[in-house]
C-alpha positions, 0 to 999 in steps of 0.5 A: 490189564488188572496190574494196569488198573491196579497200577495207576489206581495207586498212582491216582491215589498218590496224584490226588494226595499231592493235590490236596495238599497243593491246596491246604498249602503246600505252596505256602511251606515252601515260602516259608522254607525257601530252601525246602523248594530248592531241596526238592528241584535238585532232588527231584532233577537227581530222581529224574537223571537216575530214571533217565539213565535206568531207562537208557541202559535197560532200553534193549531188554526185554519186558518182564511179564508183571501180569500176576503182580497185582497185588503190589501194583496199587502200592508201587504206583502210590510209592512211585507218585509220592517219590515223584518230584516232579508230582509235588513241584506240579501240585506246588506249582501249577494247582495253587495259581488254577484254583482259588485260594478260598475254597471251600471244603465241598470244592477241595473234595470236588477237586480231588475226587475229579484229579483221582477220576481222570488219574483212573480212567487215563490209566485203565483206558491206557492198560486195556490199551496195551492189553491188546496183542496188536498194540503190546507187539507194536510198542516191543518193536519201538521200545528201545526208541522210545525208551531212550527218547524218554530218558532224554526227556527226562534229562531235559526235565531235570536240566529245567528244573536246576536251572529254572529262576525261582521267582 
């Protein structure tokens, strides 16, 4: 359960960077650099193809037991996050059309200490969760279905992303 929590920690931390930097104007890089956007969309439906296929081929294998790994847990979420285009393009996206332009200092902080609160609580509640035995016994049992039911999502989000219009 503490790699769980250690895990989306490193998540959160990552999630809330891309915030804050969402907006400090990130949105505003990307209309300056045109071509940066459409670098990061095909990387990042690259980036989920590779996930999609790695998750397909590995949906029959077992799990490994990465409950003594806690001490990298916190670093590979944040390395996980900060790869994730689909995190940026989020961030880029979606956070600068929620929030006003011109807040201030105390609300950006407000911001992204709640975007890393509910980061942390979803991942704790969802590692105690699948901490508990019935739980891990009922989710090995559909793993294959649902990891391959992931990798096809995931190739419907990198298919989005290629072929979304950029306004």
């Amino acid at each position: 359960m503490f790699t769980g929590i250690a895990l989306g920690m490193g998540l959160g931390l990552a999630a809330s960077m891309w915030t804050l930097l969402a907006l400090l104007g990130l949105e505003s890089i990307f209309f300056l650099v045109p071509w940066g956007y459409t670098v990061a969309k095909i990387w990042g439906a690259l980036y989920l193809f590779f996930i999609a296929w790695v998750t397909w081929k590995n949906a029959s294998m077992p799990i490994k037991d990465m409950s003594k790994a806690h001490i990298n847990a916190f670093r590979h979420g944040v390395l996980i996050n900060l790869s994730n285009p689909k995190s940026v393009l989020f961030a880029a996206a979606i956070l600068v059309v929620i929030f006003p332009p011109d807040m201030t200092t105390k609300e950006i902080a407000l911001v992204i200490t709640n975007h890393f609160a509910v980061e942390v609580i979803f991942y704790a509640a969802l590692a105690y969760i699948m901490s508990s035995t019935a739980a891990r016994k009922i989710y090995l049992q559909a793993k294959t279905y649902l990891d391959r039911s992931v990798s096809v999502i995931l190739v419907s989000l990198g298919l989005s992303l290629i072929f979304q219009k950029d306004d």
